[in-house]
C-alpha positions as CSV (number, residue, x, y, z in Angstrom):
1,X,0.0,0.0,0.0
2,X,1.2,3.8,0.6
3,X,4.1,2.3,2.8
4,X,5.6,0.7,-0.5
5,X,6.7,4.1,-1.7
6,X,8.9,4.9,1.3
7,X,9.7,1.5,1.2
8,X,11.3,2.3,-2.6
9,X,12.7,5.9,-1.7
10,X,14.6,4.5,1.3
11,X,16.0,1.6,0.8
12,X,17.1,0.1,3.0
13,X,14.1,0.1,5.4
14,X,15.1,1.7,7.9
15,X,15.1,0.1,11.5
16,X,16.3,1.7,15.1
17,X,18.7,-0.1,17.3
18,X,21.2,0.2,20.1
19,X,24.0,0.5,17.7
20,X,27.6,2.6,18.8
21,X,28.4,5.5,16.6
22,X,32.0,3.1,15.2
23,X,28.8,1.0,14.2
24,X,27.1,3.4,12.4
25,X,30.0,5.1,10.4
26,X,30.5,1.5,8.8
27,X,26.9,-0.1,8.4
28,X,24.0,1.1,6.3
29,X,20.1,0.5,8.0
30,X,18.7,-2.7,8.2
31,X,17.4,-4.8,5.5
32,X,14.0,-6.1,6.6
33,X,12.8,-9.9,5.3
34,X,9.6,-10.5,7.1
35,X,8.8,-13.1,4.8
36,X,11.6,-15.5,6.1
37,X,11.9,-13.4,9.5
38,X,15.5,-12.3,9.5
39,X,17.2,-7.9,9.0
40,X,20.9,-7.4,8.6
41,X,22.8,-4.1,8.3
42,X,25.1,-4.6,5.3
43,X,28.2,-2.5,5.1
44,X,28.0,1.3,3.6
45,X,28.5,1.9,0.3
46,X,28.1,-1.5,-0.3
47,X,25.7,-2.4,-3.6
48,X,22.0,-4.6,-1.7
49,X,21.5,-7.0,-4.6
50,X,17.9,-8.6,-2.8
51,X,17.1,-10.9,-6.3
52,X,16.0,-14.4,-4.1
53,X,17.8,-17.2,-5.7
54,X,16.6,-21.0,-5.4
55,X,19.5,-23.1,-4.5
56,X,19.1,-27.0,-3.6
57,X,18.2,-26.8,-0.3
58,X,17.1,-23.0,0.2
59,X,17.5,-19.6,-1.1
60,X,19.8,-16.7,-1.4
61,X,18.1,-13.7,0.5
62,X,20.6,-11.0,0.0
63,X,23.9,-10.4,-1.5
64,X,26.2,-7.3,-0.8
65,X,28.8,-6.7,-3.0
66,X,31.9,-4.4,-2.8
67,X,33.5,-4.1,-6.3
68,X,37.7,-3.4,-5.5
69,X,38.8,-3.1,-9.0
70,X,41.3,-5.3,-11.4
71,X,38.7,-8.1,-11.5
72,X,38.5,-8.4,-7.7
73,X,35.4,-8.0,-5.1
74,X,34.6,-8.1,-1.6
75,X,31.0,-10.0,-0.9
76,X,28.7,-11.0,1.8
77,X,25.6,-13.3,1.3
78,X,23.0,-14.0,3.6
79,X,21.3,-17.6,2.7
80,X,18.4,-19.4,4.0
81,X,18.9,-23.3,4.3
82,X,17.8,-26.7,5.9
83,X,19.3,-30.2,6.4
84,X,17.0,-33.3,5.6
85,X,18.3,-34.5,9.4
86,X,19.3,-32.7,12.3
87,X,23.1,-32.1,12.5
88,X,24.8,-30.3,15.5
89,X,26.4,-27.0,15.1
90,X,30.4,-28.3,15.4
91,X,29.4,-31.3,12.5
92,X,28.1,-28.9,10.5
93,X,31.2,-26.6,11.3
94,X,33.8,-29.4,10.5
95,X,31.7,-30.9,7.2
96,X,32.2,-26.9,5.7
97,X,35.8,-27.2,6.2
98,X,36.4,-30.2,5.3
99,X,34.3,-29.1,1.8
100,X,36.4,-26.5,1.5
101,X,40.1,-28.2,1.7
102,X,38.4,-30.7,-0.7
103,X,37.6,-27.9,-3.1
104,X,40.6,-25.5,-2.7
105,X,44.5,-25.8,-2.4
106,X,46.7,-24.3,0.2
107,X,43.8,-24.4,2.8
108,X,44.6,-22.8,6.3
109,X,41.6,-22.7,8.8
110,X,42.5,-20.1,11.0
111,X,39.2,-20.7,13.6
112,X,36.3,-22.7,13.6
113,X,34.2,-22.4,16.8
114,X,30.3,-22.7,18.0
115,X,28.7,-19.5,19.6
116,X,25.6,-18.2,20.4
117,X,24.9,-15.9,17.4
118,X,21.6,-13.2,17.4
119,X,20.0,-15.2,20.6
120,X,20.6,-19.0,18.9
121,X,23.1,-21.6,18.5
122,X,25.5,-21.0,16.0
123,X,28.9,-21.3,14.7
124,X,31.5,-19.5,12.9
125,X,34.5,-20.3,10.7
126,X,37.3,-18.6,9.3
127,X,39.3,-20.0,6.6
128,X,42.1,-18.7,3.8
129,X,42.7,-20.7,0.2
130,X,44.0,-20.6,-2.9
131,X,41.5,-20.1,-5.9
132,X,42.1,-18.8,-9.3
133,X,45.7,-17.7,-9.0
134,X,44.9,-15.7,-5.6
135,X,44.3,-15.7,-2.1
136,X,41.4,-15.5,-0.6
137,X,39.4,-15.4,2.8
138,X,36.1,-16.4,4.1
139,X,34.2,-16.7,6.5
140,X,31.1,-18.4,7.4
141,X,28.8,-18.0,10.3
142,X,25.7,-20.6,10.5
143,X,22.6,-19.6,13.3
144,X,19.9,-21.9,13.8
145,X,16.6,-20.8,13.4
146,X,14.8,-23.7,14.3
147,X,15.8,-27.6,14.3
148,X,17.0,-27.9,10.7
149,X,16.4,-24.2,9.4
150,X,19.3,-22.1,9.5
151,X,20.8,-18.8,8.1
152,X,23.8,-18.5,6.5
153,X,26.2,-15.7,6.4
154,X,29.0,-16.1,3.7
155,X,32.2,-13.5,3.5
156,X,34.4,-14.0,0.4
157,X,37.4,-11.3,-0.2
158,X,40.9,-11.0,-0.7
159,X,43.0,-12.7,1.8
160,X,45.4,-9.6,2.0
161,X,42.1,-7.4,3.4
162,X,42.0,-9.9,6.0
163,X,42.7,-7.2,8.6
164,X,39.7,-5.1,7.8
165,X,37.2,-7.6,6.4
166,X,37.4,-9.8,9.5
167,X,35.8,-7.0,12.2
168,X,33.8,-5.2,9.3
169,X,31.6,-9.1,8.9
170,X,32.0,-9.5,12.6
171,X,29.6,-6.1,12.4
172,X,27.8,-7.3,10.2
173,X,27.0,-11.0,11.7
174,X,26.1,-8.9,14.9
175,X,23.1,-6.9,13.6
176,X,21.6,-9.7,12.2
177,X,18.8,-10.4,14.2
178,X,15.8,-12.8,13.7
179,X,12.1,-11.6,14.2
180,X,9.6,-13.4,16.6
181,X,6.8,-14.3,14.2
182,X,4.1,-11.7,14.3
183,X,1.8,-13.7,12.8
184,X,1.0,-17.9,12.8
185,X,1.0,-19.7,9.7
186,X,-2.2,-21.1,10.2
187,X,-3.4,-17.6,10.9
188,X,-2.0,-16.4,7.8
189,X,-3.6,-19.4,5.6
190,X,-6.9,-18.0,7.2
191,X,-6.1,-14.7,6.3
192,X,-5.1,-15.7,2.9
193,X,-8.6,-17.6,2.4
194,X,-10.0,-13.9,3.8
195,X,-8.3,-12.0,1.2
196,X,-9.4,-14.2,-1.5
197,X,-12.9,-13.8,-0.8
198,X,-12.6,-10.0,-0.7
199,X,-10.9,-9.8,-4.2
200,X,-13.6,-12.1,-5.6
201,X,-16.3,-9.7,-4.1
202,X,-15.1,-6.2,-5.1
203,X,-17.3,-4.5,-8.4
204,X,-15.9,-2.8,-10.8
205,X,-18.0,0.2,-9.2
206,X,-16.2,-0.6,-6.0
207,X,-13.2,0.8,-7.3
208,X,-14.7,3.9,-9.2
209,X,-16.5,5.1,-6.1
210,X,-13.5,5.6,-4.1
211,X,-11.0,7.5,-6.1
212,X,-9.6,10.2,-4.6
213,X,-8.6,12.9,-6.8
214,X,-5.3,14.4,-5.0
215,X,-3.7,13.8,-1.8
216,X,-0.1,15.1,-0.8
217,X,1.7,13.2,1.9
218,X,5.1,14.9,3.5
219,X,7.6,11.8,4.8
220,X,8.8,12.7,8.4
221,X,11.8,11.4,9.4
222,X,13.4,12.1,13.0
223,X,11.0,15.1,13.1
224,X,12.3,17.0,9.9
225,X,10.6,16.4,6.9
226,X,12.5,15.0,4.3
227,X,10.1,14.7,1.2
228,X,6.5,14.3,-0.2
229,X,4.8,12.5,-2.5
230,X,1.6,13.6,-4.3
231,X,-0.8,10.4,-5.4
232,X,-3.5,10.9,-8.6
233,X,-6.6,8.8,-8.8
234,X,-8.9,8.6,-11.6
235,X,-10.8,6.2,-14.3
236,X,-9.2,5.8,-17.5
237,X,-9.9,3.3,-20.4
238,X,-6.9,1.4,-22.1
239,X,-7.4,-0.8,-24.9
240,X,-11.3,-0.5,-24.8
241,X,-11.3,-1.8,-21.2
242,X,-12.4,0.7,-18.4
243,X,-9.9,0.7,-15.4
244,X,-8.6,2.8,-12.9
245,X,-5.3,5.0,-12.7
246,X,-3.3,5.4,-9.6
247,X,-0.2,7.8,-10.0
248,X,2.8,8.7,-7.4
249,X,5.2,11.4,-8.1
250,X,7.5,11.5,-5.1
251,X,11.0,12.8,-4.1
252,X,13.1,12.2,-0.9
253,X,16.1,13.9,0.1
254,X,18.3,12.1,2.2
255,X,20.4,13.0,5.5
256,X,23.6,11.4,3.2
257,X,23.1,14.2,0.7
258,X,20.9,11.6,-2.2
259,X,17.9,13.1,-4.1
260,X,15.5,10.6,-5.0
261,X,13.1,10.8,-7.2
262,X,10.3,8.3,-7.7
263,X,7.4,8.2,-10.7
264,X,5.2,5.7,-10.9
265,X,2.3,4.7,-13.0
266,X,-0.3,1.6,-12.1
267,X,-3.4,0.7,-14.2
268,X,-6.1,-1.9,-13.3
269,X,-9.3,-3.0,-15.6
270,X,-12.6,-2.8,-13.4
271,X,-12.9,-6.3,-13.5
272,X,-9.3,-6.7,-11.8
273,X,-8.1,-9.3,-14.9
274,X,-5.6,-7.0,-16.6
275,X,-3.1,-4.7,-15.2
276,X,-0.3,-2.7,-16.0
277,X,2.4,-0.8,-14.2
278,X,5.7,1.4,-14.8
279,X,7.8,2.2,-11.6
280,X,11.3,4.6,-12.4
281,X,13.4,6.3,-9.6
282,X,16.6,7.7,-9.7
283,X,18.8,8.7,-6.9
284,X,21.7,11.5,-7.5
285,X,24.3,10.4,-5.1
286,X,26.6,14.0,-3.9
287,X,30.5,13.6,-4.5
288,X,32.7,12.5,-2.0
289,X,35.9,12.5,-1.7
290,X,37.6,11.6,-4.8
291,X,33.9,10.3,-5.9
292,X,31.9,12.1,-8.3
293,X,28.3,12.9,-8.3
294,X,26.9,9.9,-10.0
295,X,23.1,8.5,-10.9
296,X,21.5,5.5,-10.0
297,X,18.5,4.7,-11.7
298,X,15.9,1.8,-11.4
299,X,12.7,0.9,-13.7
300,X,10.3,-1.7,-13.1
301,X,7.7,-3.2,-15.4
302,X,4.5,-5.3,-15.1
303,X,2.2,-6.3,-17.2
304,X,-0.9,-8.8,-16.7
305,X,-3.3,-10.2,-18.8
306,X,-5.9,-12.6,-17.1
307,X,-4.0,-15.2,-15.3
308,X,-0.4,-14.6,-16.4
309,X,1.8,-11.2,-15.4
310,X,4.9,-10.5,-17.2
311,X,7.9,-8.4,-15.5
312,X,11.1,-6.9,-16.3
313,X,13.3,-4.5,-14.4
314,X,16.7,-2.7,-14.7
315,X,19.0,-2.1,-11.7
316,X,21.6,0.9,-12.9
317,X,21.9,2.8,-16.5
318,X,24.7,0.6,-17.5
319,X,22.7,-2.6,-16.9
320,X,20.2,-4.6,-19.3
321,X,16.4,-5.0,-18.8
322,X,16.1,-7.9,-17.5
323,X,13.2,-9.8,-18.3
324,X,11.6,-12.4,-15.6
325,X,9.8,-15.4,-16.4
326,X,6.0,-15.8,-17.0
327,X,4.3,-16.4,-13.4
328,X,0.9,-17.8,-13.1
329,X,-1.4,-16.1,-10.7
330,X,-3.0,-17.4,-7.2
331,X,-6.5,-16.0,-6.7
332,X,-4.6,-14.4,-3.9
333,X,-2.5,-12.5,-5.8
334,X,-3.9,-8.7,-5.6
335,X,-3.2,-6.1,-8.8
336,X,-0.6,-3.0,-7.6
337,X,-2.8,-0.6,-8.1
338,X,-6.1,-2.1,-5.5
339,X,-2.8,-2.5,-3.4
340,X,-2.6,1.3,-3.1
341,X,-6.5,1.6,-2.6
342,X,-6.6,-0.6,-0.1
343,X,-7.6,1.1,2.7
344,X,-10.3,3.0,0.8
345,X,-12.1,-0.5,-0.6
346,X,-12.1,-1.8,3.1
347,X,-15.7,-1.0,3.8
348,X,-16.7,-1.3,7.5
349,X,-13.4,0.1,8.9
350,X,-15.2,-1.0,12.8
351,X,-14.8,-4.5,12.3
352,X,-11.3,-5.7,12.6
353,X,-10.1,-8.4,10.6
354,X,-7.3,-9.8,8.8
355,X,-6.6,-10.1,4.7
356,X,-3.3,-11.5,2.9
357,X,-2.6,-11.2,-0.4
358,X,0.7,-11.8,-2.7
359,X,2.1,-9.1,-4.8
360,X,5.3,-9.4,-7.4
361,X,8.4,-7.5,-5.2
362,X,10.9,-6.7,-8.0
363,X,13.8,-6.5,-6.2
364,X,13.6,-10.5,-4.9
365,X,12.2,-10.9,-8.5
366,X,9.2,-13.0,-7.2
367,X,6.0,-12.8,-4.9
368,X,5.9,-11.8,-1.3
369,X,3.5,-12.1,1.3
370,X,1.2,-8.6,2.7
371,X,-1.0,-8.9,5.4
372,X,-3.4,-6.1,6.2
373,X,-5.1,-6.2,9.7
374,X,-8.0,-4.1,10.0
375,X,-7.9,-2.9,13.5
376,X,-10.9,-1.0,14.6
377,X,-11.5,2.5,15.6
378,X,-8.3,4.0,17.5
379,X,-6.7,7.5,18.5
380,X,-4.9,9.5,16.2
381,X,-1.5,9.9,17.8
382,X,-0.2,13.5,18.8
383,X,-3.0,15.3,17.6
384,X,-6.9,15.0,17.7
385,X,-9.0,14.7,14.6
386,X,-11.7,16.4,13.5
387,X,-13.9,12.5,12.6
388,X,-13.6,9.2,13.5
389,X,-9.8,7.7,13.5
390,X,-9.6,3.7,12.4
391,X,-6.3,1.8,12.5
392,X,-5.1,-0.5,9.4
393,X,-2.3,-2.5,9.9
394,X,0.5,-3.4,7.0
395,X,3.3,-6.3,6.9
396,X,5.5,-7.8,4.7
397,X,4.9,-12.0,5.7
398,X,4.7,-13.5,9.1
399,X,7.4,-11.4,10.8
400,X,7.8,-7.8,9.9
401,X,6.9,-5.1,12.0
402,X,3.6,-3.5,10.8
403,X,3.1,0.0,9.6
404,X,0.2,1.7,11.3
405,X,-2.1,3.2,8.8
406,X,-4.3,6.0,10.6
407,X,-7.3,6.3,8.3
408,X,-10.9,8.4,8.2
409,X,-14.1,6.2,7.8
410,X,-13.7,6.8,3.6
411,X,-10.4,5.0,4.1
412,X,-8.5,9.1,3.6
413,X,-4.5,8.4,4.8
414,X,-4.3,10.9,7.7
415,X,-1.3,9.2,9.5
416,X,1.3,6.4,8.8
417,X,3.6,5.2,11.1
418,X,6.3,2.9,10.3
419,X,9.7,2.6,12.2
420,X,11.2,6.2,12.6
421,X,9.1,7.4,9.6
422,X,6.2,9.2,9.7
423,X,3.6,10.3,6.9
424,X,1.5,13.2,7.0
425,X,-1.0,15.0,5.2
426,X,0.2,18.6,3.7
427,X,-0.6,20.3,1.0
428,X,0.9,21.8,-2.5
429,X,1.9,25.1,-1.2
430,X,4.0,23.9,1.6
431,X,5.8,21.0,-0.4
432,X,6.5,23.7,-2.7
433,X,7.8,26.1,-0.1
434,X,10.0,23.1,1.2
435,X,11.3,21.8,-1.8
436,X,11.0,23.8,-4.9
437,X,14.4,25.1,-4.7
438,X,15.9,21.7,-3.7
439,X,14.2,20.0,-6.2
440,X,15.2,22.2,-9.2
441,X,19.0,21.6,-8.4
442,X,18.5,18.1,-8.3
443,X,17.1,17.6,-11.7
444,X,19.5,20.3,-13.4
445,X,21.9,17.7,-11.5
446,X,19.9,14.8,-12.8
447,X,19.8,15.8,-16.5
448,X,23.4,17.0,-16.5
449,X,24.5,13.3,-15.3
450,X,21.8,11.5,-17.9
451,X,23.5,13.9,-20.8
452,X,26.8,12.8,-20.1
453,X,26.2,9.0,-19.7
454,X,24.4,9.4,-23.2
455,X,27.3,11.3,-24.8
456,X,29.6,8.3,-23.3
457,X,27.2,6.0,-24.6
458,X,27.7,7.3,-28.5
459,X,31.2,7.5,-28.5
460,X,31.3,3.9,-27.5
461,X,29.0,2.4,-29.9
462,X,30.8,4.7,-32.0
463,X,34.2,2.8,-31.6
464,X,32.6,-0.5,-31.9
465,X,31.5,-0.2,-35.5
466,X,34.7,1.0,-36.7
């Protein structure tokens, strides 16, 4: 819903914790899976690659990468895996090393030890080899999750950055910390059942009734505001079918210095079987250092037609669209665009209840998980309202922390709450008061950057035909 958008503007999602300030010079803000339970801080600066890959007996989650130049990189990988039987911690310890003096040459393990890691049992090895013509260094940590269900956190560098690399994943492997399950699975199966029967029931005039025309939000953040976004609602026709349009124009400007700018675009027929969306933002980093201002740009596609959605997304103006497979829908998969209505299709906002629903997450490249917990009528914090107040609840899976949705009875955003962010209703006048000046800069910024990667772009293709 509306917490998606700060969700894309600051990513990662942003978490609090008792963290020293040596901590938080050298580790970016938590990256948040509440589908498999589990938020690590990956290293500043570091590129969050969060594409889910299958793998034999799990999936990777996250990868962080740390490019060093002449064909080298530092990574770290967090995985989620099982074992078909249980197997004690210092087993599982000695059957990794033993795998890897199979695999490698010029071995040395140089500790291999169980610990209690983020509240569980766990274990953690270090290890230097021989691979491809250089040394290298790893380390592995393992934490149990539950009696055959563990995560793993893989370091793989240079062995000569063994001084550095060694207390920067120690950092790392200590802010990884796994959520208590918010929600039971058997609760969620009910709540899945729920929000399939509330898909099937919606009319197409269901979702003409409710539009709202214009809303501007402001994003809070430690008490300062830090950005807007301004949504659009309206019917529009594509293709001969009548649908609805939901457009987002936001921007965000960071405590680090980044502009972000997000636009999005997301169209749904009336009768919920065809839908199509277009997501870009770009971030203008600031110099630094010896750095230069630099753009970062992602785009995200979707595009459905009855039971079958198509996807594609680009990560970075260097990189190719990339194109996903064909998935085949659930009935509990929920078009983007009645995602962003939600709260306003709810109905009887009194009666609490609970609805899930999967939605495609482009940066795992696959479905998630949202659960949407209709609370009741409840007090607007910090302020009184002028109507009745009526709490919505939003979650990623079975673990995330929600974000609280303050609504009016016509399902009208009047507060959000999620983690140290807060969104508020403001108006035109006052976003452009705020921002005009800030936001003119950044796109003079912006356009200067896109010309230049362009004129780069020509004089390469340029060379190659010659």
């Amino acid at each position: 819903m509306l917490t998606t958008i700060f969700t894309l503007l600051l990513l990662p999602v942003i978490l609090s914790g008792p963290w020293s300030d040596s901590v938080e010079s050298v580790l970016a803000d938590a990256i948040v899976d509440g589908s498999y339970g589990v938020s690590v801080r990956p290293p500043k600066d570091w590129r969050i690659i969060r594409r889910r890959l299958p793998e034999r007996r799990g999936v990777t989650l996250v990868q962080m990468v740390h490019p060093l130049g002449a064909g080298q990189m530092e990574e770290i990988v967090l995985k989620y895996t099982s074992t078909t039987q249980p197997v004690p911690i210092d087993e599982m310890l000695k059957r990794i090393s033993e795998t890897i003096e199979l695999e490698h040459s010029g071995v040395e393990i140089h500790s291999l030890q169980q610990q209690e890691l983020a509240g569980r049992r766990g274990g953690v090895l270090a290890a230097s080899f021989q691979r491809e013509g250089r040394r290298k260094f790893r380390m592995q940590a393992i934490v149990e999750a539950r009696p055959q269900v563990y995560f793993v956190l893989l370091y793989d560098g240079p062995a000569e950055l063994r001084a550095e690399s060694e207390p920067l994943f120690n950092l790392v492997l200590g802010s990884l910390e796994l959520l208590i399950d918010q929600i039971k699975e058997e609760d969620l199966a009910v709540a899945m059942q729920s929000g399939r029967r509330f898909l099937g029931g919606l009319r197409p005039e269901d979702l003409t009734r409710v539009l709202v025309s214009e809303q501007f939000l402001r994003f809070e953040l430690d008490g300062k505001t830090v950005g807007f976004v301004v949504i659009w609602q309206r019917e529009q026709n594509r293709d001969g079918r009548p649908g609805v349009l939901v457009k987002e124009r936001a921007w965000m400007f960071e405590p680090d210095g980044r502009a972000r700018r997000l636009q999005s675009n997301m169209w749904v027929s009336t009768n919920l079987k065809h839908e199509r969306w277009e997501t870009s933002i770009t971030s203008l980093v600031p110099a630094m250092a010896e750095r230069p201002a630099s753009l970062e740009v992602t785009l995200e596609d979707g595009l459905r037609a009855e039971k079958v959605l198509l996807t594609s997304q680009q990560f970075g103006l260097d990189q190719p669209m990339t194109e996903n497979p064909p998935i085949q829908l659930s009935e509990s998969y929920v078009p983007r665009a009645v995602l962003r209505m939600l709260p306003q299709l709810l109905g009887d906002l009194d009666r609490p209840r609970m609805l899930a629903f999967v939605t495609f997450d482009h940066s795992r490249v696959g479905m998630i998980a949202r659960v949407v917990e209709v609370k009741g009528a409840a007090e607007l914090p910090e302020g009184a309202s002028t109507g009745k107040v009526f709490l919505v609840e939003d979650r990623e899976g079975l673990a995330a922390l929600p974000s609280e949705m303050y609504v009016d009875e016509t399902g009208r955003m009047l507060r959000v709450e999620s983690g140290e962010m807060r969104i508020l209703p403001t108006t035109a006048k006052e976003m452009e008061r705020e921002f005009d000046a800030k936001i003119n800069d950044a796109e003079r910024q912006m356009d200067t950057l896109e010309a230049a990667h362009q004129a780069t772009q020509r004089r390469f293709r340029q060379r190659q035909r010659r």
